[in-house]
C-alpha positions as CSV (number, residue, x, y, z in Angstrom):
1,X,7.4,-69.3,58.8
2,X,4.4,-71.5,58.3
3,X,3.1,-72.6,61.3
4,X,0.8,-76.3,61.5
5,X,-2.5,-76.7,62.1
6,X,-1.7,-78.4,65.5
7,X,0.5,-75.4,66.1
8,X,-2.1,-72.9,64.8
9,X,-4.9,-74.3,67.6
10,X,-1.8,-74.7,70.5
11,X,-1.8,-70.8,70.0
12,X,-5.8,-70.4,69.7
13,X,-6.5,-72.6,73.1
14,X,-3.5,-70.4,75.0
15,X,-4.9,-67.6,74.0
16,X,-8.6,-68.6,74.9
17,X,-7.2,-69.5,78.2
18,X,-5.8,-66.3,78.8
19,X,-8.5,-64.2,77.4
20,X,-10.7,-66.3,80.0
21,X,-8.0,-66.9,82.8
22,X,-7.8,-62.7,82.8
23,X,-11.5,-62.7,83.6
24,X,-12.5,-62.1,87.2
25,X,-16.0,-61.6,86.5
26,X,-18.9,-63.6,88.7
27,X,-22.0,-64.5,87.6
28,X,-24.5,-61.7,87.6
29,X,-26.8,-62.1,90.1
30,X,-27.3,-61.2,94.0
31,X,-29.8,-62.3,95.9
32,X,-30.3,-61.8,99.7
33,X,-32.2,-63.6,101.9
34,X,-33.5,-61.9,105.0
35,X,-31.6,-61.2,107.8
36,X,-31.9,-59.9,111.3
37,X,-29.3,-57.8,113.0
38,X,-27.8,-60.5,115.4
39,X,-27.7,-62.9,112.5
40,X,-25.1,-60.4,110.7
41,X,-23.9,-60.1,113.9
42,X,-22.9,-63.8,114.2
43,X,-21.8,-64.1,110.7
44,X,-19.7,-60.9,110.2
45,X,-15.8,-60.9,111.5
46,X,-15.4,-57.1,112.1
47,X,-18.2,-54.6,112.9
48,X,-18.0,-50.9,113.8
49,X,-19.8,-47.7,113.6
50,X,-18.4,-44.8,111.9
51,X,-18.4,-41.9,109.3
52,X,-17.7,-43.1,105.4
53,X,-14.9,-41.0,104.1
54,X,-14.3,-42.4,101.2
55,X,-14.8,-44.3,98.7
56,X,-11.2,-43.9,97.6
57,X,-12.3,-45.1,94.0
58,X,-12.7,-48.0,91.3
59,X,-10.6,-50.9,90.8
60,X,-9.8,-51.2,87.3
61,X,-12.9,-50.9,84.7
62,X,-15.6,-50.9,87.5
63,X,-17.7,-53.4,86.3
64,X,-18.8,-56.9,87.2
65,X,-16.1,-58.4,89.7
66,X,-14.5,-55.1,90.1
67,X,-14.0,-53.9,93.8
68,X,-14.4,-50.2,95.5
69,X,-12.9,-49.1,98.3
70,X,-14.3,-47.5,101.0
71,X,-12.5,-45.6,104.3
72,X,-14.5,-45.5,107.3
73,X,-13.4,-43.1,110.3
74,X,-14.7,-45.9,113.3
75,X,-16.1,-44.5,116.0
76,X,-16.7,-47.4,118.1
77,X,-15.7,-51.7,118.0
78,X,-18.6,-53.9,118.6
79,X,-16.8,-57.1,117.1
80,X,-13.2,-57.9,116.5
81,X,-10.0,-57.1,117.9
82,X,-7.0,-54.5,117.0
83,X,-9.3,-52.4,114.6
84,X,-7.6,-48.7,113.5
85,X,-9.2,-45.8,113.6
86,X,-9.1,-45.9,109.8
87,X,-10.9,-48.7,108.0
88,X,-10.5,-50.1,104.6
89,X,-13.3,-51.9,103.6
90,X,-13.4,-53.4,99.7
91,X,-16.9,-54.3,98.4
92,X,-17.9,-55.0,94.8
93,X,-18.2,-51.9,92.5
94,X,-22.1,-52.9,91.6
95,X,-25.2,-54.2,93.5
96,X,-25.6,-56.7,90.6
97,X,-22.5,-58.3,92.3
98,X,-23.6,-58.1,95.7
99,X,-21.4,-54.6,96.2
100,X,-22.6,-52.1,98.6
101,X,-25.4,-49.5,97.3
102,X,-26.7,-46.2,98.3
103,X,-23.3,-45.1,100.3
104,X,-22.4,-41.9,100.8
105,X,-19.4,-39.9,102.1
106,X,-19.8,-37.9,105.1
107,X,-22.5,-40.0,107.0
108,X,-22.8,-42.6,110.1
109,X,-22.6,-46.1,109.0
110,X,-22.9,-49.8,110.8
111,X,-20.1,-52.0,108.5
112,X,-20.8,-55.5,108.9
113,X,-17.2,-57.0,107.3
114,X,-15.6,-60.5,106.9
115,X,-12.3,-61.3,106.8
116,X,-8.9,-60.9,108.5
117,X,-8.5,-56.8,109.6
118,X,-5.9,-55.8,107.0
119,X,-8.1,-57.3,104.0
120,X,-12.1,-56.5,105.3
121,X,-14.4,-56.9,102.7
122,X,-18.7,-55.9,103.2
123,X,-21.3,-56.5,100.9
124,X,-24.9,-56.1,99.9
125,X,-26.5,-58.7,101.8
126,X,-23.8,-58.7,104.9
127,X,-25.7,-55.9,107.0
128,X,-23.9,-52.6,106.2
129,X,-26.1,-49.6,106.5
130,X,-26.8,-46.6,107.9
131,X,-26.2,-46.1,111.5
132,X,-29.5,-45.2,112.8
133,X,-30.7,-44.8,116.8
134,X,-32.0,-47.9,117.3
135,X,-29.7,-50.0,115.3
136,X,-27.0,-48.1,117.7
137,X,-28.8,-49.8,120.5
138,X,-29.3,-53.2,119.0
139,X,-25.5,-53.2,118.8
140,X,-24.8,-52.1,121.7
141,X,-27.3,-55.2,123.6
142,X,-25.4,-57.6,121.1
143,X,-21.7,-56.4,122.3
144,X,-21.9,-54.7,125.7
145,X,-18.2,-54.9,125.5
146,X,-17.8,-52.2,122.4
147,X,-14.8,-50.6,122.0
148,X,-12.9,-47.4,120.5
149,X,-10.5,-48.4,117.8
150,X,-6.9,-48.2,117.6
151,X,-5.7,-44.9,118.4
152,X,-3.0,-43.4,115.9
153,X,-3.3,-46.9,113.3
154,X,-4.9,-46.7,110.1
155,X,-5.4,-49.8,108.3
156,X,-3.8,-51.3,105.4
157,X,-5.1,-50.1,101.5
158,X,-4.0,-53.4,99.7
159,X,-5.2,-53.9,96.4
160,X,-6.8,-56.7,95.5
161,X,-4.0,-58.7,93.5
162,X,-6.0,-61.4,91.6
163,X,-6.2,-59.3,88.6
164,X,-2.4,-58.8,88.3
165,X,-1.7,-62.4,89.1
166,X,-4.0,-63.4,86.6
167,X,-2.4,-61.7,83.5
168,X,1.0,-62.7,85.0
169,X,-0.1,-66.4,84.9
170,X,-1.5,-65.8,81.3
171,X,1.4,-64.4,80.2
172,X,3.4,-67.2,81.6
173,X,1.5,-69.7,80.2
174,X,1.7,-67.4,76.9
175,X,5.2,-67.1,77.1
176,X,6.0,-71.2,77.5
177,X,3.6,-72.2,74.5
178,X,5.7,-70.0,72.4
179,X,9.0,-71.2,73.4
180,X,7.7,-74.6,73.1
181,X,6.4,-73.9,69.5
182,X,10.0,-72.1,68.6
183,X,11.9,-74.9,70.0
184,X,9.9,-77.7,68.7
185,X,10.5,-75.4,65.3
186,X,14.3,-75.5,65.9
187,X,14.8,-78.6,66.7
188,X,12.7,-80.9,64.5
């Protein structure tokens, strides 16, 4: 079967289009402008204090636009409402991508997160870091109402589905230019 030229680039641009539909990929830069506590306060939709136990590992390939996913054990709510005791926070996998840097399991953390509860994400420039003394009491003068989370709920681990729906749209769109091409091939 000899296929046309128009055919021929048909089957080139799908294929482009997949190759680059199937990239999640941001641009490669993160830049943070300064920040006090209160304004990460104001800006963040979950924040609690508590021991890191994870992360629980890599998203696929664990480079640029890949996620991580960290557990934290919360000790105590200073912003949002029906928080577990268990945490799953997603950040980028690199610092390049605004992702979290220099966490490690085991210690006291301050997570500054956006987003609804069961899909929290933190990042770089959002205010997460280590929980020290006085950040403790800056907290607690910013939220006098803190909370403890939860008890018995742990939160949701959903993965982050945009790189699945992506190579099911490519393959769909894949999958129509071929039938298009075999019926167009059928039926002249």
């Amino acid at each position: 079967m000899r296929l046309s030229l128009l055919h021929r680039l048909l089957i080139t641009v799908l294929v482009a289009f997949g190759l680059n539909l199937g990239s999640t990929a941001p641009a490669l830069a993160c830049s943070c402008a300064g920040a006090d506590t209160a304004q990460h306060f104001d800006s963040s939709d979950v924040i609690v204090t508590g021991t890191l136990t994870g992360p629980d590992g890599l998203g696929p390939g664990a480079g640029f636009g890949q996620t991580v996913t960290y557990r934290v054990a919360v000790d105590t709510v200073f912003k949002g409402s029906g928080v577990p005791e268990q945490l799953t926070i997603s950040s980028a996998a690199n610092g390049a991508s605004c992702g979290l840097e220099f966490i490690e399991s085991g210690r006291k953390y301050a997570v500054f997160a956006t987003g609804p509860t069961n899909n929290l994400r933190a990042g770089l420039c959002g205010g997460t870091t280590r929980l020290t003394p006085a950040l403790s009491r800056e907290l607690t003068e910013l939220s006098p109402g803190a909370t403890a989370p939860v008890p018995g709920r742990a939160g949701p681990s959903d993965p982050d589905i945009w790189p699945l729906t992506a190579m099911g749209v490519t393959g769909a769109v894949v999958a129509l230019g071929v039938w298009v091409l075999w019926r167009r091939r059928t039926n002249p």
